[in-house]
N, C-alpha and C positions, 0 to 999 in steps of 0.2 A: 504494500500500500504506500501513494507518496505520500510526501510530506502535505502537499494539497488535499487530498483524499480524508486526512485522517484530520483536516482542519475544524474546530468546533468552535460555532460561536457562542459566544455569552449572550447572557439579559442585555438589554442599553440599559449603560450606567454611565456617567462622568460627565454630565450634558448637561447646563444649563441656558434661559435664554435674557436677554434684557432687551426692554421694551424701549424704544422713542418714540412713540404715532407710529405712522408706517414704517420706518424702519427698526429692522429686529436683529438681532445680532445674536450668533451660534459661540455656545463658549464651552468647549469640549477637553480635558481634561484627561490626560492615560500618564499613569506611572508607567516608563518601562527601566527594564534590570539591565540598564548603560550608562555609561559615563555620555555628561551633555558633551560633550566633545565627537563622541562618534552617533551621537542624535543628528550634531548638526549638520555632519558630515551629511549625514541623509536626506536632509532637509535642503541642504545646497546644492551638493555635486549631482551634475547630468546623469552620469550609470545609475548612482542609488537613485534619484528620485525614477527612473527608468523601471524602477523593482515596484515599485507598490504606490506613486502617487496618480491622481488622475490625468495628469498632464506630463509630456515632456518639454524638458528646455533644451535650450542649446547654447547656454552657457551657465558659470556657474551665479549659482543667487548668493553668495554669501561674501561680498563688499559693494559697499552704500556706489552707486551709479555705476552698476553693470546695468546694461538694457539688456534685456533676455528675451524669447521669443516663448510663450508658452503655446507648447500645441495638444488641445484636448483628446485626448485617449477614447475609442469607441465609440465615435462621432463617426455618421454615416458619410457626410461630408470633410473636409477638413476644413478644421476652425483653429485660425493660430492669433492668439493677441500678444502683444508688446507689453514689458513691465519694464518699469524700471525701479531698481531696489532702493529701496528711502532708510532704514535703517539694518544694519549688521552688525552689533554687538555682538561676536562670535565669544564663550558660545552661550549668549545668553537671549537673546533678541533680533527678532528679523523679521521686516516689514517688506510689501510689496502689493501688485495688486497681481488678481488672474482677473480679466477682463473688468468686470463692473463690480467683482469682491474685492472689496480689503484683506488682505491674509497679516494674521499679527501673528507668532510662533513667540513665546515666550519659553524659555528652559530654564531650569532650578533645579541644580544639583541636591537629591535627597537621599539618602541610607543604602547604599545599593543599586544606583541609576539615578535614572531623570524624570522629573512631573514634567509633563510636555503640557502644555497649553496653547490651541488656538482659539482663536476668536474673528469670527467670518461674519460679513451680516448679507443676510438672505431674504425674500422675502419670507413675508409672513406665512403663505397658505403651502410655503414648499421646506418652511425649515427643518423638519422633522426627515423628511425626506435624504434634505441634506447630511442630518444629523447619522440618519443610516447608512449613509455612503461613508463620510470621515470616518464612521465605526469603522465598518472593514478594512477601509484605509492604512488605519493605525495597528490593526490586528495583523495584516501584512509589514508594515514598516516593523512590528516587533519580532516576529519570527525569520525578515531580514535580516535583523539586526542580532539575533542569538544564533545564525548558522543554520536554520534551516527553510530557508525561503520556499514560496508556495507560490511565488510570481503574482501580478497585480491582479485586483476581482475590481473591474471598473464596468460602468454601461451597464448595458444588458447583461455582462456575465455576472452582475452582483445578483440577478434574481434566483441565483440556482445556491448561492451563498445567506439564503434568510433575509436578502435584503427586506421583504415584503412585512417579517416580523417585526423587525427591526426598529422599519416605520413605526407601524401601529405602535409601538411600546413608546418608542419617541411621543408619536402623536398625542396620546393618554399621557405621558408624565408631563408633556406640553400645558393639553386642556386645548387641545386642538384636532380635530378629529374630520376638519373637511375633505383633506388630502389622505388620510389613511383612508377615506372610503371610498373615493376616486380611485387609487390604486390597489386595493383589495377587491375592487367591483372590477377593473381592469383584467387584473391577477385572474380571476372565477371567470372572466368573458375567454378569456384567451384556453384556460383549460377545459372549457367546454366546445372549443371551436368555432365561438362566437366570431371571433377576435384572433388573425393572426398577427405572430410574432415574428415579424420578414423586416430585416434590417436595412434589405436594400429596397424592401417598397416601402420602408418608414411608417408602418402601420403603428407601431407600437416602441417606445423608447423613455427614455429618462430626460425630460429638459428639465433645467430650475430656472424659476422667474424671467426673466429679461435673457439669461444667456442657457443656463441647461437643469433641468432637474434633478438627474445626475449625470449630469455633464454630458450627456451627448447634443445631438445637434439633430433632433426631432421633438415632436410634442406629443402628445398623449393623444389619438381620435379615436374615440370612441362610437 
């Protein structure tokens, strides 16, 4: 059995959200068992992020005014935006955007590894959504980072990974339940045949808000 195969995911846990009016902001939260120095390695360099985040770059993110090119993962299309990194405190701190998100990465060296902290703001009726995605995200970046990688679970292949639980659990400790019933109603259309799941006829995918739902580069028709 691989290392993939034998991957299990947890409850959502380590999520919180803060309110402005319409904008809402995702603040997620994982201890992992590393030194913040080879967190941020992951977090910056082009190979690692290549291992488990939703986007690739094409240079590195980690000193203040590199321009990088980020290109979304599992997009039917290709979708590439420009950032340019605003803060690099290596290895504590690191600021940038991916398209129309604020990405903040905060690290704090604690007992045995690093509290990773980011803080994203999404919209409101998809942050839960989001929330499910960064999960697996982070659940990849950790068994990167201890030796046994399971390669990235982005798009559409997060739904074969619990992403759909994920949600709804998000969505409930949110107090937000619009979006988990849209994609739970999704989820039952498509397994009963309703509803096909064709990447290249765009039937069916992950957008968030303004740019991807989960990051791909289709919307939801139902």
């Amino acid at each position: 059995m691989t290392y993939r195969e034998q991957y299990a995911r947890g409850p959502a846990s380590g999520a919180q959200i803060r309110k402005d009016g319409e904008k809402w902001t995702l603040i997620l939260v994982r201890e992992l068992r590393h030194s913040p120095e080879n967190v941020w390695q992951a977090l910056t360099d082009p190979a690692h992020l290549h291992e488990w985040a939703p986007f690739d770059a094409d240079g590195s993110l980690g000193a203040v005014g590199n321009t990088v090119k980020l290109t979304t993962v599992g997009a039917p299309a290709p979708h590439v935006t420009e950032t340019k990194v605003t803060r690099a405190d290596a290895p504590k701190l690191l600021e940038y955007k991916w398209g129309d998100f604020e990405m903040r990465w905060e690290l704090e060296p604690i007992v045995g590894g690093t509290r990773l902290t980011l803080w994203t703001n999404i919209g409101h009726r998809f942050i839960a959504m989001g929330a499910a995605g960064w999960h697996i995200c982070f659940d990849v970046l950790d068994r990167l980072l201890i030796g046994t990688p399971i390669g990235r679970i982005v798009g559409a292949e997060a739904m074969k990974f619990d992403w759909p639980r994920l949600n709804s659990e998000y969505a409930q400790q949110f107090g937000i339940e619009e979006g988990s019933r849209v994609v739970n109603d999704a989820e039952s259309r498509i397994n009963r045949g309703e509803v096909h799941h064709e990447r290249g006829c765009q039937t069916f995918d992950f957008s968030l808000d303004s740019h991807y739902l989960w990051h791909s580069d289709t919307r939801l028709h139902l």
